[in-house]
C-alpha positions in Angstrom: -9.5 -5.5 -16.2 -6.4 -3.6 -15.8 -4.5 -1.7 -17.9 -5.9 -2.2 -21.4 -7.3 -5.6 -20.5 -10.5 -5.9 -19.3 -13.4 -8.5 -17.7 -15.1 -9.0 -20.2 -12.0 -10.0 -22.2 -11.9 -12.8 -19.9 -15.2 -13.6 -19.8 -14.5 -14.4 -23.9 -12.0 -16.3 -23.6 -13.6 -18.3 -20.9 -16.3 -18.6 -23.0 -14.8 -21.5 -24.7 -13.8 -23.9 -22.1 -14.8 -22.8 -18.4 -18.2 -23.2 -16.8 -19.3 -20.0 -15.5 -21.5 -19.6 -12.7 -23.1 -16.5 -12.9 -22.4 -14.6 -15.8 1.1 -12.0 -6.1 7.3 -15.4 -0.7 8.4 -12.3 0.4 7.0 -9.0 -1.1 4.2 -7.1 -0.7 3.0 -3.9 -3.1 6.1 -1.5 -1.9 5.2 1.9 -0.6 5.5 4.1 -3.4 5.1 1.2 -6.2 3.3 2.5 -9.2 1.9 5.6 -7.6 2.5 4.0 -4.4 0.6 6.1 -1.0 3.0 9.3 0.4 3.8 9.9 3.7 0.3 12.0 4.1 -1.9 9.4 3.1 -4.4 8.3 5.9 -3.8 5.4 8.1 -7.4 4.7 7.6 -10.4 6.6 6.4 -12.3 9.0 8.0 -15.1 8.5 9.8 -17.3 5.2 9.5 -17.5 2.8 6.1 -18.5 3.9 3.3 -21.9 2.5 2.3 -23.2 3.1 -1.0 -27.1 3.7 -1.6 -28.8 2.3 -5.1 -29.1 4.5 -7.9 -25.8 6.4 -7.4 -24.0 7.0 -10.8 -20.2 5.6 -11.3 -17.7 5.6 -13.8 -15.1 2.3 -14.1 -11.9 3.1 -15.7 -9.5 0.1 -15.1 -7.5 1.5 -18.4 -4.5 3.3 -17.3 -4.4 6.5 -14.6 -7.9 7.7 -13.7 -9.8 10.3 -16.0 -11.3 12.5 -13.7 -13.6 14.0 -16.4 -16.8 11.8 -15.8 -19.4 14.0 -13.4 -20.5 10.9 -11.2 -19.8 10.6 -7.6 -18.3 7.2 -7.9 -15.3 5.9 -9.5 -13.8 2.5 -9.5 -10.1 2.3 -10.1 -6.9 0.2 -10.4 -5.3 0.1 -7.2 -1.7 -0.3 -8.2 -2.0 2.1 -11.3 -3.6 5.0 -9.6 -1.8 7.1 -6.6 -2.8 8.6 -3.2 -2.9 11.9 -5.5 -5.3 10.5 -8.1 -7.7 9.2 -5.7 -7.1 12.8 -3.2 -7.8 14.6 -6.7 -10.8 12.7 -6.9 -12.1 13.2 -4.0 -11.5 17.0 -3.9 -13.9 16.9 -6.9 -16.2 14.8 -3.9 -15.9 11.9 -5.3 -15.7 8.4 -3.4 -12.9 6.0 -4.8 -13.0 2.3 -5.2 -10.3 0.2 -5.3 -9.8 -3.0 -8.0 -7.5 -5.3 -6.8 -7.6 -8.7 -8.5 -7.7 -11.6 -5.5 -8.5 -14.7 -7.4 -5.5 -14.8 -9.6 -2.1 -13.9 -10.2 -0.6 -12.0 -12.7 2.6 -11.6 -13.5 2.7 -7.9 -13.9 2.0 -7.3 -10.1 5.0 -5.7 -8.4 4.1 -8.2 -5.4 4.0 -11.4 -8.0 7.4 -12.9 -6.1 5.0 -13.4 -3.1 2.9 -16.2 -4.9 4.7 -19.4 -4.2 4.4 -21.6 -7.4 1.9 -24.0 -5.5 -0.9 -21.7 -5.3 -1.3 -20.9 -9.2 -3.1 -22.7 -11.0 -3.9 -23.1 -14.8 -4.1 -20.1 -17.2 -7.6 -18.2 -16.7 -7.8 -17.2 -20.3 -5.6 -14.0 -20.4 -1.7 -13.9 -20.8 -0.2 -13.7 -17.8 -2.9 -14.6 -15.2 -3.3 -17.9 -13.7 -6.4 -18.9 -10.9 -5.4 -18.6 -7.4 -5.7 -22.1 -5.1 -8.3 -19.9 -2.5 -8.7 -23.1 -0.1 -4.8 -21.4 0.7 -6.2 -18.9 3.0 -3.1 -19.0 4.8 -1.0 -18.2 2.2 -3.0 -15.6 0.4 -4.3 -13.8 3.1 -1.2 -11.7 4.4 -0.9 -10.9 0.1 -4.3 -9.5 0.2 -4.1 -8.0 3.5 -0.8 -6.4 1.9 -2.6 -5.1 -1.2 -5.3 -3.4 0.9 -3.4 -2.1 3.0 -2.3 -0.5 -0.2 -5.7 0.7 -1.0 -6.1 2.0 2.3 -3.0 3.7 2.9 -3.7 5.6 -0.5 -7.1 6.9 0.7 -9.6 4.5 -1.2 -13.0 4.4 0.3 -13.3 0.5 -0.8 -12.0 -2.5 -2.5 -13.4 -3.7 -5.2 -12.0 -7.7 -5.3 -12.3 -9.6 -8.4 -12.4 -12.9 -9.5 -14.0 -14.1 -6.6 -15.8 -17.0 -8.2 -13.1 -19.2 -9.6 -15.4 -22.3 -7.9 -17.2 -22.2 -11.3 -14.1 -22.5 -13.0 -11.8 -24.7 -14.9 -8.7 -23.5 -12.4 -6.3 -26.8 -11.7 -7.8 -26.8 -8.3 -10.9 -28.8 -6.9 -12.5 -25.7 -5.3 -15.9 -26.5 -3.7 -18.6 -23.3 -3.6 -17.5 -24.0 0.2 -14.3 -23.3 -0.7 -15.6 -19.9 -1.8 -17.8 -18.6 0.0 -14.9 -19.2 2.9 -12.7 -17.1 1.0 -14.9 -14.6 0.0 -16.1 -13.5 3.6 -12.2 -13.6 4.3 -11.6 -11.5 1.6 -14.7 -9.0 3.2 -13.6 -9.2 6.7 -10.1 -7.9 5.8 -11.3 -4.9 3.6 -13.3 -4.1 6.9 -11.2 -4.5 9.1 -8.9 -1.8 7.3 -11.8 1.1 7.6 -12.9 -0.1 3.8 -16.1 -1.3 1.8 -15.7 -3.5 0.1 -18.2 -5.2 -3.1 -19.1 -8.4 -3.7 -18.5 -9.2 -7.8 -20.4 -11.3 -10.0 -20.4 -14.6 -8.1 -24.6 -15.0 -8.3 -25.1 -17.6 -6.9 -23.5 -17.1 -3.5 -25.2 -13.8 -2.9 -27.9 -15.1 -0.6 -24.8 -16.2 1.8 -22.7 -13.4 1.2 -25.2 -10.1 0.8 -24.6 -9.3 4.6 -20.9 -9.3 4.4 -20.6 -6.9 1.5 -21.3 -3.3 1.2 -22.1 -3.4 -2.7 -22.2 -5.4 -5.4 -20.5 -4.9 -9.0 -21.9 -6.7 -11.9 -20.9 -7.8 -15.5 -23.5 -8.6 -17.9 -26.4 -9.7 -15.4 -28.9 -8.7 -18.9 -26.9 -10.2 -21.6 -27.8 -13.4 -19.2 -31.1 -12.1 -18.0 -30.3 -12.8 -14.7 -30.4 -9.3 -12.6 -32.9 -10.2 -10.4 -30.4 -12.1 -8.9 -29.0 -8.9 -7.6 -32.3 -8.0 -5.6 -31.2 -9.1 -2.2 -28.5 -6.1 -2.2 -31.1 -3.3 -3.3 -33.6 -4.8 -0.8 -31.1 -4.2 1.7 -30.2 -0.8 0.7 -26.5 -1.5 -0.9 -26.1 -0.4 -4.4 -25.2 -2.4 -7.3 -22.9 -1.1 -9.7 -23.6 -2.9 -13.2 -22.2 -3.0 -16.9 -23.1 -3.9 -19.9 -20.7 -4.4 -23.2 -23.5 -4.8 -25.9 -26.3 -2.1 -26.4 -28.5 -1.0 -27.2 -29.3 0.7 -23.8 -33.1 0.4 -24.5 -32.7 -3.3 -24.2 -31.7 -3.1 -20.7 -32.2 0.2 -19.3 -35.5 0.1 -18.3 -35.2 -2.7 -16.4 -32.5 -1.5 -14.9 -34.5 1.3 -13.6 -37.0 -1.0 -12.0 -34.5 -2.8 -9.9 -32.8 -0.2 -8.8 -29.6 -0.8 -10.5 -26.6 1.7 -11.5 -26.0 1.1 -14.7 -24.4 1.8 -18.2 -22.7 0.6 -21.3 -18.9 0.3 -21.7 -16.7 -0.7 -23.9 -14.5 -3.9 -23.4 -11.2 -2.3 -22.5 -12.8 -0.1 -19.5 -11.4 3.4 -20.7 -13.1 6.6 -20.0 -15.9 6.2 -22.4 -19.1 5.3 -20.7 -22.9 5.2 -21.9 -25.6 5.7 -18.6 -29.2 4.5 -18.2 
């Protein structure tokens, strides 16, 4: 997930007591925090969105500084751990960047985490450290995220890739409603756009009928450990890639299928270092 934590770490320890449903006062991320953007960093990207295709390759590495060794023209980073000169090294190699930020809980490890007022975290999601946002605060948590992709903008990402955006299904502290979600999730999209960025709609399978035409992309954990990637169709079907993982092989269990739908996909290993298995 970020640094050597990852998803599907979460996804285990959730495993035990949350229902799943399919599968940071004052301070903003300073400029210059943890590889923060330079002065030469874009205001916004060039030229229009970013919208990926199906089928295009992609590496995730959410352990540590970005690797740039993987020959795929997608990569999907940490936003905070990476720097406007890691992503610009990427993409002199032509590749097109993607942003993780985490927007559905808070971790204390953030240099924005001051900016979370104590009423908006809610119980422990199952890693040290985090704790589920209270999303029916838009109007607290909408200035953070705008804050964090600015960020992503300002050091040259070509989209946001926001996670944990389906704490509905979970146990969090908070009554949130699918409502409640969905609300938050299109606010979450809009503000990724309005900055010049894609942005990808993750896991969260049941609200992809009401959310496919807001996002650019999807990202998926695990859709064939729970044989449910057909639920992923609508975004092929409208041309917008889906960007899927898997943490158990082998990949002739999965990769075929994969194929069919149209899916980019590929083994990796819990910890999401540089190590990566493609259909």
């Amino acid at each position: 997930m970020r640094g050597t934590r990852s998803r599907a770490a979460l996804l285990t320890a959730w495993a035990a007591g949350a229902v799943l449903t399919g599968c940071s006062g004052g301070e903003g991320p300073p400029a210059g925090a943890h590889g923060g953007a330079t002065a030469s960093a874009p205001a916004t990207p060039a030229g229009p969105r970013w919208k990926p295709r199906p089928g295009l390759a992609w590496q995730w590495q959410l352990d540590g500084r970005a690797d740039p060794s993987a020959d795929v023209p997608v990569y999907d980073i940490d936003g905070f751990e990476n720097s406007a000169a890691d992503v610009a090294r990427l993409h002199r190699a032509g590749r097109k960047v993607i942003c993780y930020i985490n927007v559905g809980a808070w971790e204390d490890f953030r240099p924005d985490r001051k900016a979370f007022p104590r009423s908006v975290r809610g119980r422990p999601n199952g890693w040290k450290g985090e704790r589920w946002l209270d999303i029916r605060r838009v109007d607290v948590l909408r200035p953070i995220m705008e804050r964090r992709f600015d960020m992503c903008r300002d050091k040259g990402f070509d989209a946001v890739e926001p996670d944990l955006v389906e704490g509905y299904g979970n146990d969090t502290g908070f009554p949130l409603t699918a409502r409640d979600q969905l609300r938050y999730n299109r606010m979450i999209a809009a503000a990724a756009h309005e900055r010049g960025l894609s942005v990808g709609l993750k896991n969260d399978l049941p609200q992809i009928p009401q959310l496919v035409d807001h996002f650019d992309f999807a990202v998926n954990e695990e859709c064939a450990q729970y044989e449910e990637c057909g639920a992923l169709s609508p975004f092929i079907e409208a041309g917008k890639a889906v960007f899927h993982v898997e943490y158990t092989g082998p990949r002739s269990g999965f990769c075929a299928e994969s194929r069919r739908l149209g899916l980019s996909s590929m083994v990796k290993k819990p910890e999401l270092g540089v190590w990566r298995a493609p259909c």
